[in-house]
C-alpha positions in Angstrom: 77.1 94.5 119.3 74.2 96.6 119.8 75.4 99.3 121.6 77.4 102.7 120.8 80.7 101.3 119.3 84.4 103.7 118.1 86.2 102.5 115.2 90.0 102.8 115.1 91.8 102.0 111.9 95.4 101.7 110.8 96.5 101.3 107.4 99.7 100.0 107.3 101.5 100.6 103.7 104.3 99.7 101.7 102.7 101.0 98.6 100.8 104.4 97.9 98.5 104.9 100.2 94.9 106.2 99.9 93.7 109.2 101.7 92.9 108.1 104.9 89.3 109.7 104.9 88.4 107.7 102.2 88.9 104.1 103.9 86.4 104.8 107.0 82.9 104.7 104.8 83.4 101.3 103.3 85.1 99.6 106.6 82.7 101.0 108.8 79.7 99.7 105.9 81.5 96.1 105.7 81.4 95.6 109.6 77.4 96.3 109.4 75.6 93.2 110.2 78.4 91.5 111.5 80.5 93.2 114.6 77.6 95.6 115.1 73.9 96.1 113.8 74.3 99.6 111.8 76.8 101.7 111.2 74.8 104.5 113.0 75.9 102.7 115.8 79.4 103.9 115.5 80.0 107.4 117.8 83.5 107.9 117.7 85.9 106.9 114.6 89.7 107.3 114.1 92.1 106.4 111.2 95.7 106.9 110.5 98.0 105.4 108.0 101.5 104.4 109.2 104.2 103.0 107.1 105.7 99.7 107.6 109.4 100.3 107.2 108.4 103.8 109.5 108.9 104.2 112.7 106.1 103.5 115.0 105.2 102.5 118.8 102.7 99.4 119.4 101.5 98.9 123.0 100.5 95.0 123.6 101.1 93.5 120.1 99.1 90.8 119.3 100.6 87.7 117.5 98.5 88.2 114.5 99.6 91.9 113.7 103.3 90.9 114.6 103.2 88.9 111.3 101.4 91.0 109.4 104.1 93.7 110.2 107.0 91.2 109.8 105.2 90.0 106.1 105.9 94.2 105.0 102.9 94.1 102.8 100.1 96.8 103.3 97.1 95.9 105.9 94.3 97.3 107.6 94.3 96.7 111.2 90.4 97.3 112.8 89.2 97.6 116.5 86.3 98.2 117.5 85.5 99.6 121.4 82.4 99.4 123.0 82.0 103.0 123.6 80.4 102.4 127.2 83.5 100.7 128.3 86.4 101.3 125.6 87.1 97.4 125.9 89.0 96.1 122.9 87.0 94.2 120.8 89.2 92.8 118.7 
């Protein structure tokens, strides 16, 4: 992508979890090059942590994060939304 992109992560967590503040640098660093040209790119970035065996809503689960959720081991679940059009780039 080349244009202004938002960042929304989920880390979903059996485990301990890390503070979520300190997951968004090195996602938004690995995705550099890849979904988007530089992470200066990215206006808009939101992260939560959720617990697996919590209780949480999903709108429109994929296939993919069904299983993860159903495997109950911790995950990171990334989208990235063109920020001109919030379409889900996932």
């Amino acid at each position: 992508m080349t244009t202004e992109v938002s960042v929304k992560i989920t880390y979903f967590y059996n485990s301990e979890s890390p503070d979520v503040d300190n997951m968004i640098k090195p996602i938004q660093d690995a995705l550099k090059g890849i979904v988007y040209e530089d992470d200066s790119q990215v206006g808009d970035t939101s992260s939560r942590k959720s617990r697996i065996d919590g209780v949480f809503k999903i709108s429109g689960v994929s296939p993919e994060l069904a299983v993860r959720l159903a495997r109950g081991r911790d995950f990171v679940r990334v989208r990235v939304l063109s920020a001109a059009t919030h379409e889900d780039l996932q």
